[in-house]
Each structure stands twice: as structure tokens, then as C-alpha cells.
N, C-alpha and C positions, 0 to 999 in steps of 0.2 A: 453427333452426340457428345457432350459433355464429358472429357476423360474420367472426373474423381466418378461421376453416375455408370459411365462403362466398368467400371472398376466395383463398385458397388454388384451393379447387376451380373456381372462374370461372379463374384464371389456366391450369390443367390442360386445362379443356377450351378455352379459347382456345387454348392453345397446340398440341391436339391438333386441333382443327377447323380451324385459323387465322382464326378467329371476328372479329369488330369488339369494341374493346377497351369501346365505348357500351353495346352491347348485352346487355338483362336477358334471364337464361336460367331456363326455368322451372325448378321442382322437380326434374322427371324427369332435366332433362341436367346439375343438379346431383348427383342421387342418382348417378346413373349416373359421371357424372367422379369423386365420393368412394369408388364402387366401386372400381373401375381404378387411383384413389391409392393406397386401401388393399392392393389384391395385390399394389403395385409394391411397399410397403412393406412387408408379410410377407415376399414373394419376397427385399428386399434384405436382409431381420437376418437371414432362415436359409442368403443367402450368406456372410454375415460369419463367421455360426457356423460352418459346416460349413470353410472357407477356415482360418478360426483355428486349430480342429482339425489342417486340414491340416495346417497350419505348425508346430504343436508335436510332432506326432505324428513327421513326417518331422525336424525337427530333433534328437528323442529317438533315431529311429534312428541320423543320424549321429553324434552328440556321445558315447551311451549304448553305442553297438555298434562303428559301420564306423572311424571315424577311427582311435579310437588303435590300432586291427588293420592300417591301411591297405589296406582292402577298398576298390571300387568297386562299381559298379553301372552301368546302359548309358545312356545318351541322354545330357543335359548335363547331368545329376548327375553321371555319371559321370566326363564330359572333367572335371567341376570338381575332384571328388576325386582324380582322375590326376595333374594339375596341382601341387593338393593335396600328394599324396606325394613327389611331386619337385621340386618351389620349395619348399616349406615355406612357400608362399603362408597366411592363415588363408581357410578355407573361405566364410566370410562376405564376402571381398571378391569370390570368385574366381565367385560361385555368380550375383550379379547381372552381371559383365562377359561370362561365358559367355551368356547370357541375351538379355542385350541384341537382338542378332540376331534371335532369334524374339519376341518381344515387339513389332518393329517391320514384322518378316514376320506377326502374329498379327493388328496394326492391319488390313493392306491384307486379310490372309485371313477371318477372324471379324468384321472388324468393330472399332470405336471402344471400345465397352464391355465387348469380352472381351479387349481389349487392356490395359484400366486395370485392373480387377480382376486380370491377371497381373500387370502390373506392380506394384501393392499385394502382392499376394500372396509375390512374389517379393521384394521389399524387405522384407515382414514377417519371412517366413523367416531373410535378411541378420541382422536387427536380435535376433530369436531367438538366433539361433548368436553373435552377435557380445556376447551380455549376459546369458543364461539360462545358468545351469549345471548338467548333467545327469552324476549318477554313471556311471561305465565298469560297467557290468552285468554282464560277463565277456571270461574273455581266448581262452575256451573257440574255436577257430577254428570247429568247425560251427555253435555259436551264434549268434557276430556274425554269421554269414551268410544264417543262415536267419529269427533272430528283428529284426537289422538291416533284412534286406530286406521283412521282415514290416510294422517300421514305417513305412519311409521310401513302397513301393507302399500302405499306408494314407493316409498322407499325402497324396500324389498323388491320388488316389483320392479325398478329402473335398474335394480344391481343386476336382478334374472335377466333382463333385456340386454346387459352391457355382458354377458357371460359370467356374472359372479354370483354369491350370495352374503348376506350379514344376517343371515341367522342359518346355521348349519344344520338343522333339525331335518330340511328336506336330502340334503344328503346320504344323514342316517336313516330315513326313510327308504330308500332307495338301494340304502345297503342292506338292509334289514328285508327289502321285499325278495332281495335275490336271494337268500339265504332261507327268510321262511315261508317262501311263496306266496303270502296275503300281498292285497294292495296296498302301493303307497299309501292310499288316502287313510285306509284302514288303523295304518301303521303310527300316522299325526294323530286321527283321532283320539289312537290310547295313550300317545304322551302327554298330550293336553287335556284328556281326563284327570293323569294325574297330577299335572301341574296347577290343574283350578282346584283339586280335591286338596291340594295340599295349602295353595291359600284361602279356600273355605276356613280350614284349620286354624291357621298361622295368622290369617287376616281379618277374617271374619267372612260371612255368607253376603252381605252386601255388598264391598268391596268385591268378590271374587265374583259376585253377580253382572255388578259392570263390567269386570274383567271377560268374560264372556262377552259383553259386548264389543267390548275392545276387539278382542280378536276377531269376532262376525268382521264388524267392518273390517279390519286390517284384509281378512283374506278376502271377500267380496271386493275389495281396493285393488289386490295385490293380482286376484284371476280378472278384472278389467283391463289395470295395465299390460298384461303378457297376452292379451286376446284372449283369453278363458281358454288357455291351449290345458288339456287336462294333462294325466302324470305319464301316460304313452302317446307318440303322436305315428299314424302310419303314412308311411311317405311312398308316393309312388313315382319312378323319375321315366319320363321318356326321352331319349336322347340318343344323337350317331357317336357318342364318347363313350358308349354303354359302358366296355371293360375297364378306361381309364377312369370311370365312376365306380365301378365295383370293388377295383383294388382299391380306390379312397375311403372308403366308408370301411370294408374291413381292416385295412392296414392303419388309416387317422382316426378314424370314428370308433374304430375296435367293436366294428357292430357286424351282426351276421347280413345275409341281401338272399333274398329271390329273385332269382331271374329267368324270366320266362316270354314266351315269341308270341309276336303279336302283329298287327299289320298297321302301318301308319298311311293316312288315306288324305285329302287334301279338296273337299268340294263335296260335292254330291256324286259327281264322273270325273274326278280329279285319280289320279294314279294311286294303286295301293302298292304298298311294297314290304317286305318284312320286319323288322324291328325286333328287339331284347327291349324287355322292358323291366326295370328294377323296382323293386320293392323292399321297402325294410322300415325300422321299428327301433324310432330311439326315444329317447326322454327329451321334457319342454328344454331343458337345459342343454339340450343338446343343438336345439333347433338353429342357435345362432351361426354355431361351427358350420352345420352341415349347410347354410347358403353361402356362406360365405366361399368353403371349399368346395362346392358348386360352381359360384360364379368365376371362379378361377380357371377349371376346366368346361366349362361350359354356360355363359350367360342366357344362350338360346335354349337352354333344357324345358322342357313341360315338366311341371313339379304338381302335383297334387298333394295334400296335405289332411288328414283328419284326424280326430282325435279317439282315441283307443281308451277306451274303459277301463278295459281291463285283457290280460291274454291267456290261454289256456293251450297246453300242450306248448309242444317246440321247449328252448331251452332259455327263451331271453330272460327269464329271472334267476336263472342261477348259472348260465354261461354265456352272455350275450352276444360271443362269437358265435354262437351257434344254434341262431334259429331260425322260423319258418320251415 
């Protein structure tokens, strides 16, 4: 092996063990720490990619569709573009100041690293619209609205996939669910009541009409690309790593786990034998994290996956260490 990669991987897993800095590690918890490096390192170019994506796609829809129509769309695309139409602000400055807010509400809620990847993401976006130039497609009004919102919930949609977001409105949802117990989805609907009711106002009822569709498509766009995973997804994991997946999910994912005994079987008259079987309950945004940190300790796991409506009792909205 490669001394500067031996040196690399001793530092990974010290760091991950919090190991003694003297200490020679054999083969195996070298091979092992260069596994773990390498997912972290696939995982982060196909965030980048898919985030890049994001960012041109949704940037295309605005520059190429919504702007020169002064269309909107809901969450804080939206408030940006509203803003947009009446300051005569340029969209790139107005898109990270809206932002701000949930990007430091995303820290305390998601976590440190779904924090930074918005805010990259979000800056990336900025720096797109503020130096990219994109042809006006058409002036056609069902078009910008429909093929507008096409791009811009694409865009959204590759950031969700890549671990990010550029519009932070589902975050504040999210925090808002823990706190007053409604549903997320409940929770978008009433900010985009008022963000259409307000350009009804401000814009007029035709424009905020299309704007409406704007958004239809964007989220019908945005739930295609992420698989129509809804705003809880219930995860079932079977696997011989049970405990060293249990402490993952509570101590990385900061999510509660069920775990309960079950028998794993193999045939029709193939051996049964007993198993821990884990169960737990996190958000679509979460979904990336947890295979990833999966495939880390476990590539042969059985994963089952569905999506949650809605939950009732236990504590995951308002202490999500602690439920089932």
C-alpha cells in the first residue's frame, strides 16, 4: 500500500476510533478505514454532481422562463422572485438573503453538513444567475409556467438528491412540524397560501394564477425526481451488524430505532435463526445519509423502505431521538 494512502487511512481511522496517534494498525482496520474513505468519496462527487445539476437546471428555469414573465413560484424562491418583480432587486442577490434564515435554521435542524452543502449550493445558484446567460425560451404565458416550473422543481429535486436544498422553506417546515405537531406538507401549504395571496395583491390574480401553476409543476417535478419519497420515510433494516447500525442512526442520524427479534429463514426448509431487526423514521432528506452510512457498515443489509404519511404518538416531532 501506498505510504502517503497509509497515512491518510491511519488518520481516518484514528479519527473515527479516536485511536492513539503511536499506534500500528493492522491490514484489516487499514482496508476497512480505505473502504469508508472511498464511499465517503463516491458519495461526495455524486453530491457535487447531482447539486451542480441542481443549480443550472433551476437557474435555467428562472433566467430562461419565470423572470422576464414575472412569474413566481412558493416557498423562498418565491418570496425571492416577488421581491424580484417589485424592487427590481437582481434575483441573485435576493435568492441567498431570503435564505439565510433557513440555512442557520437547517444547522440546528439537519445538522452541520446539510447545512454547508446548502449554503454552497445556495451561493452556487447566486453566482449562476449572477454570470451565466440563458436565452428567454418563450414569452408564451402557459409555457413559462409550466416548462419554468418544470425546471426550477428539477433543480430542487437534484439538490434534495445530492443532500442539499436552494429553497429552505422545506426545512422550516420540518421545524415547524416538530414544534406544532401538523404535517410538513400542511405546513408548505399555508406558506404558499400566503405567498400566492400576497401576489394576487401585489401582482395581480392572473399572474398569481399562473404562478400557481408554476408551482403545480415545480413540485410534481421535484416529487418525480426524489422518487415521490413523501415528508416521512419508515425504514426497516435487517442485518448481523444490528448494534453497530443502532448506535449509527442514533448517535449520526440523531434518530430514535426500534428494535425488535425476529427470525431470519433462507428457502422454504432452509435454517431459521434469530435476528434484531431495526426499525426507524427519518425524513426524505435524510435518506441519502442513512445508505450511505449503511453501506459503510453493512453493504449486505436488507433495507426496506416506505413512505409515512403522517405519525401519531411517540415523539418524532418534537424529540426525534425518541421515538417508536
Amino acid at each position: 500500500m501506498h505510504p502517503l494512502l497509509t497515512q491518510i487511512l491511519t488518520q481516518t481511522t484514528l479519527k473515527q476510533k479516536g485511536g492513539d496517534p503511536g499506534r500500528r494498525y493492522s491490514d484489516f482496520e487499514l482496508a476497512r478505514a480505505y473502504r469508508r474513505f472511498r464511499i465517503s468519496a463516491t458519495r461526495l462527487v455524486k453530491d457535487i454532481i447531482l447539486i451542480t445539476i441542481g443549480i443550472f437546471s433551476a437557474a435555467f428555469g428562472f433566467k430562461g422562463f419565470l423572470l422576464t414573465n414575472h412569474f413566481i413560484d412558493g416557498g423562498a424562491t418565491g418570496i425571492s422572485l416577488l421581491v424580484s418583480a417589485l424592487t427590481q432587486i437582481p434575483l441573485y442577490m435576493l435568492i441567498p438573503l431570503v435564505n439565510i434564515p433557513f440555512i442557520i435554521l437547517a444547522y440546528h435542524v439537519m445538522g452541520r453538513s446539510f447545512a454547508i452543502k446548502t449554503a454552497i449550493a445556495i451561493a452556487g445558484l447566486s453566482l449562476v444567475l449572477a454570470t451565466v446567460t440563458f436565452p428567454n425560451v418563450t414569452n408564451d404565458n402557459l409555457l413559462v409556467a409550466v416548462f419554468g416550473g418544470f425546471f426550477l422543481g428539477a433543480g430542487i429535486g437534484f439538490a434534495i438528491r445530492g443532500g442539499a436544498v436552494i429553497d429552505g422553506t422545506e426545512v422550516l417546515a420540518i421545524y415547524l412540524s416538530k414544534k406544532l405537531g401538523a404535517t410538513i406538507g400542511d405546513i408548505i401549504i399555508v406558506i404558499n397560501v400566503i405567498i400566492f395571496s400576497v401576489a394576487a395583491w401585489l401582482l395581480g390574480v392572473e399572474i398569481a394564477l399562473y404562478s400557481m401553476i408554476t408551482y403545480l409543476a415545480a413540485s410534481k417535478t421535484l416529487d418525480f425526481i426524489v422518487e415521490g419519497i413523501e415528508e416521512y420515510i419508515g425504514v426497516t433494516i435487517v442485518s448481523n451488524h444490528c448494534e453497530e447500525i443502532r448506535r449509527m442512526i442514533v448517535g449520526t442520524m440523531g434518530r430514535g430505532v426500534t428494535v425488535y427479534n425476529g427470525k431470519r429463514g433462507h428457502g422454504k426448509r432452509g435454517p431459521t435463526r434469530e435476528i434484531d431487526i431495526i426499525y426507524t423514521v427519518i425524513t426524505r432528506l435524510e435518506v441519502s445519509k442513512l445508505n450511505t452510512e449503511l453501506e459503510k457498515i453493512d453493504p449486505t443489509a436488507f433495507v426496506v423502505m416506505h413512505s409515512v404519511k403522517d405519525t401519531k404518538g411517540g415523539m418524532i416531532k418534537k424529540r426525534p431521538l425518541n421515538h417508536g
